[in-house]
KEKE-409256 format. One record per residue (C-alpha): residue in three letters; x, y, z. Coordinates in steps of 0.2 Angstrom, whole numbers, plus 5000, padded with zeros to 4 digits. Layout:
BEGIN
ALAXYZ
...
***
This chain:
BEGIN
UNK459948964809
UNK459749084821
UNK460849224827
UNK461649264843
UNK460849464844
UNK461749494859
UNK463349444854
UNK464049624851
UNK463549694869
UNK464749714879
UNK464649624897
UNK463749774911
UNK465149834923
UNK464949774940
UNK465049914953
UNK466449824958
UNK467349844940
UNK466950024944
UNK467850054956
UNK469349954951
UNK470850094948
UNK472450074938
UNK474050124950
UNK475650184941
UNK477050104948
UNK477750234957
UNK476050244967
UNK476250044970
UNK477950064975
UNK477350214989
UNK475950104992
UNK476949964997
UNK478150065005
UNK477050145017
UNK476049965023
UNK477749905031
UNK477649985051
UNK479549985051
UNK479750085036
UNK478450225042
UNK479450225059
UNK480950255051
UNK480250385040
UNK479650465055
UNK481450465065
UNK482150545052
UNK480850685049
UNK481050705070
UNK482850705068
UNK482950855055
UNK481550965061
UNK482550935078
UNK484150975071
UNK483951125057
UNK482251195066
UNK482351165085
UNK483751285087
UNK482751425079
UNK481151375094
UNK482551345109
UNK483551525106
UNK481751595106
UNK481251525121
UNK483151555130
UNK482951725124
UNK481351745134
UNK482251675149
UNK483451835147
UNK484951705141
UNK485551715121
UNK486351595111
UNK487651635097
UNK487251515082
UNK488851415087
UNK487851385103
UNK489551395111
UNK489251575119
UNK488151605131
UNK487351805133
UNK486451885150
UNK485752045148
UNK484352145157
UNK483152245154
UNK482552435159
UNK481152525154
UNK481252735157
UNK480152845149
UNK480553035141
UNK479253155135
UNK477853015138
UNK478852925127
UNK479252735132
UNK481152665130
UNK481852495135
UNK483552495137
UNK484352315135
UNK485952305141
UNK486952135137
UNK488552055143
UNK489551895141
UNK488851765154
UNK490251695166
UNK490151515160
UNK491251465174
UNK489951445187
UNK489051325176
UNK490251195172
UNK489351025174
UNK487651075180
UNK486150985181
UNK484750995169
UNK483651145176
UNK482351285169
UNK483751395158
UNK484551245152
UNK483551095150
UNK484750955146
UNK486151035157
UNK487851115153
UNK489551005146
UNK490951045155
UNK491451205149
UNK489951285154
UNK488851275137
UNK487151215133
UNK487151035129
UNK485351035122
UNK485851185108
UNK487651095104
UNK486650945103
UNK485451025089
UNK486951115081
UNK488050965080
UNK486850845072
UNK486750975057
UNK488650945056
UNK488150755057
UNK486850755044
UNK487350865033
UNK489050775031
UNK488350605030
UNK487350665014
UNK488750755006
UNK489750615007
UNK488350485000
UNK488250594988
UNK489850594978
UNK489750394983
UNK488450374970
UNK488850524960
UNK490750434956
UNK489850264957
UNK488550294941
UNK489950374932
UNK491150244934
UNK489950084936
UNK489150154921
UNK490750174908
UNK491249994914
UNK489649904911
UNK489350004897
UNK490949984886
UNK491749814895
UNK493449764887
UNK494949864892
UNK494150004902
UNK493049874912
UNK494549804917
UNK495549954923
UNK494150014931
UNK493749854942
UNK495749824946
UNK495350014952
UNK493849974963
UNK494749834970
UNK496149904974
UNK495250054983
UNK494249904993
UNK495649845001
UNK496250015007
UNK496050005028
UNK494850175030
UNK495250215047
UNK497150215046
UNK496950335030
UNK495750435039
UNK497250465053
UNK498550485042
UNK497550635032
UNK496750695049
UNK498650715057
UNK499150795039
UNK497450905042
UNK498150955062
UNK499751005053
UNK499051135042
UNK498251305044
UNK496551245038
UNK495051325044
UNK494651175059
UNK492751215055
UNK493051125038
UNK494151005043
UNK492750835044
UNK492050885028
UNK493850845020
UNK493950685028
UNK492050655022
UNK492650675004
UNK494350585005
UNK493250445012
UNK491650454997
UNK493450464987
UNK493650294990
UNK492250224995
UNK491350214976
UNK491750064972
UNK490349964978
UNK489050074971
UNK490150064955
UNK490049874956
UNK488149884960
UNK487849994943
UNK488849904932
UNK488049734938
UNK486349814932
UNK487249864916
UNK487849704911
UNK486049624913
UNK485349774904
UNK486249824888
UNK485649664881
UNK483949714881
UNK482549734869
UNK482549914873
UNK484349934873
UNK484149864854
UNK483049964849
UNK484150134856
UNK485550044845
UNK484550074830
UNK483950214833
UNK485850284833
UNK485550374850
UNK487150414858
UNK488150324869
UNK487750474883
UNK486050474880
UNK485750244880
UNK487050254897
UNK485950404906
UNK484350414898
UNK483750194897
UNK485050124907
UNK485150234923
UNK483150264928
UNK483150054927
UNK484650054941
UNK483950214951
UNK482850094960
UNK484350004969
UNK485350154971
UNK484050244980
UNK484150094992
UNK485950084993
UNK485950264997
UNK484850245009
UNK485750085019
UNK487650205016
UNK486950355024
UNK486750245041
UNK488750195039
UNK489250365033
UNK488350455055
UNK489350315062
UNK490950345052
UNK490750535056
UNK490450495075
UNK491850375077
UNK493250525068
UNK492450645081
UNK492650515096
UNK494350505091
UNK494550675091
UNK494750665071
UNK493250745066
UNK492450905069
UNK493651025080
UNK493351225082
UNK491551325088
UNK490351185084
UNK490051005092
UNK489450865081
UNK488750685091
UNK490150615089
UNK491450745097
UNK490150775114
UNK490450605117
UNK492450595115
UNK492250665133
UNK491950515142
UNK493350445134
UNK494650565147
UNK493450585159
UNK492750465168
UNK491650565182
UNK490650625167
UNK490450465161
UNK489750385179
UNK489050525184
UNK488550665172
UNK487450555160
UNK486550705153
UNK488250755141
UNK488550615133
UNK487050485133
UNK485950625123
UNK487150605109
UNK487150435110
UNK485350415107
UNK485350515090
UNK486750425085
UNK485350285085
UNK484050355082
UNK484750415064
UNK485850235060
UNK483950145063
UNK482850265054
UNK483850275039
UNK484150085040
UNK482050055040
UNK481750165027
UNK483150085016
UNK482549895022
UNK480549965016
UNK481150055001
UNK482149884995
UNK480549774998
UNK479349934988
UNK480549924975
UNK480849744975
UNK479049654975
UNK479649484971
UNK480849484987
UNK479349474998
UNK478549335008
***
């Protein structure tokens, strides 16, 4: 009988084996993420939108300030001043002598060289309160989604987790909070807000928080669904044995497995949460004091209607980051649900 010799050798590599290259998921997921067009043009909006926003003011004073004009960081006060150059002993000096630019002179005017977009119609810069607003808009929209899932993990989490009595409460909680009208609360607090000394500058990032308050509930829902259909887990079972806390099987197995649909859900709320912060500042809720945000520079056209038919350049701008950030964040949360969610794609 003889032998097979070769039946220890291992099978030569093809130089296609070669170059075959294991991916962790995170790379697949990225990978996936950045093959859908929508979700790289969303990615890119918001990118636009926040080097628009928290570094365009920083290139436009620059460039005003060239053009002998200066901006105060509310972009709400306009500077001339002029320049004069002298010399003493050979010695050069330029005195720079600045004053308070009479803003009354440029209520409603066009776009021009000093101000590109134009002037709203108190006089002031609509491109620079257009930057500085949407820092208010931005920055409130992700406080707020914020706390939303912070208050969402923590009380999805103890619900899934422990069931029973403190499932229930927590659930007649979140239901309750659901069926609270938003708006109506948010006038209620805002008028409560007018009646008070508060600072007006802080006054929207008050509402923001009353409405993260009680808008948890669905990311609590959304992370106690994922519990339920976790905790039963072979891995679960094993952390059981293994007499691991309760803190550590909540936040060290369960939570990295829902992360994946929270980021998306984040992504999707941050969308809602620009449009609920535009719509208190159109109703004159929202942001009051030294700084604009989008939604309050287009509250104008809602008293004035020559600005509205004929003064396109203070309100429509707005308008287009409004949707401009609501779509952006929108494709990045549709790309990031398909990246994260394989199965869920054709």
């Amino acid at each position: 009988m003889v032998e097979n010799e070769n039946k220890n050798v291992e099978p030569e590599q093809t130089p296609l084996d070669k170059n075959i290259k294991l991916m962790s998921p995170t790379q697949m997921v990225i990978r996936r993420f950045f093959k859908s067009k929508l979700s790289i043009v969303g990615l890119i909006m918001i990118v636009s939108l926040f080097l628009f926003c928290f570094a365009g003011p920083y290139i436009y004073t620059e460039w005003i300030d060239d053009g002998k004009v200066i901006l105060d960081e509310s972009g709400k006060v306009e500077y001339a001043f002029s320049e004069t150059t002298y010399t003493v002993n050979g010695v050069e000096y330029t005195l720079r002598q600045t004053t308070e630019k009479e803003l009354k002179d440029n209520f409603l005017s066009a776009p021009d060289s000093e101000h590109i977009i134009g002037t709203d119609e108190e006089g002031y810069d609509v491109l620079s309160s257009l930057m500085l607003g949407g820092r208010i808009s931005l920055l409130v929209s992700f406080l707020a989604v914020f706390v939303i899932t912070i208050l969402g993990i923590i009380f999805g989490g103890i619900s899934g987790y422990f069931g029973g009595v403190i499932d229930t409460v927590i659930m007649r909680v979140c239901d309750v909070l659901i069926c609270l009208p938003g708006i109506p609360i948010l006038l209620i607090v805002s008028t409560l807000l007018d009646a008070s000394e508060l600072n007006a500058n802080y006054r929207i990032y008050i509402l923001m928080a009353f409405l993260a308050m009680i808008s948890w509930p669905g990311t609590a829902r959304l992370v106690r669904g994922q519990i339920l259909s976790l905790r039963e887990q072979e891995f679960m079972v094993a952390a059981e044995a293994m007499g691991y806390s309760t803190f550590r099987k909540i936040f060290k197995h369960l939570m990295p497995n829902v992360m994946p649909q929270l980021i998306v859900q984040m992504s999707l709320s941050l969308g809602s949460m620009i449009l609920y912060e535009a719509t208190l500042s159109y109703l004159n809720l929202g942001v009051k004091g030294d700084v604009d945000a989008w939604g309050s520079m287009i509250n104008i056209i809602s008293t004035n209607q020559d600005v509205l038919q004929n003064h396109l350049y203070v309100w429509v701008p707005a308008g287009i980051c409004i949707v401009i950030a609501v779509l952006g964040f929108n494709f990045v949360g549709d790309g990031l649900r398909d990246a994260l969610d394989p199965k869920a794609r054709r």
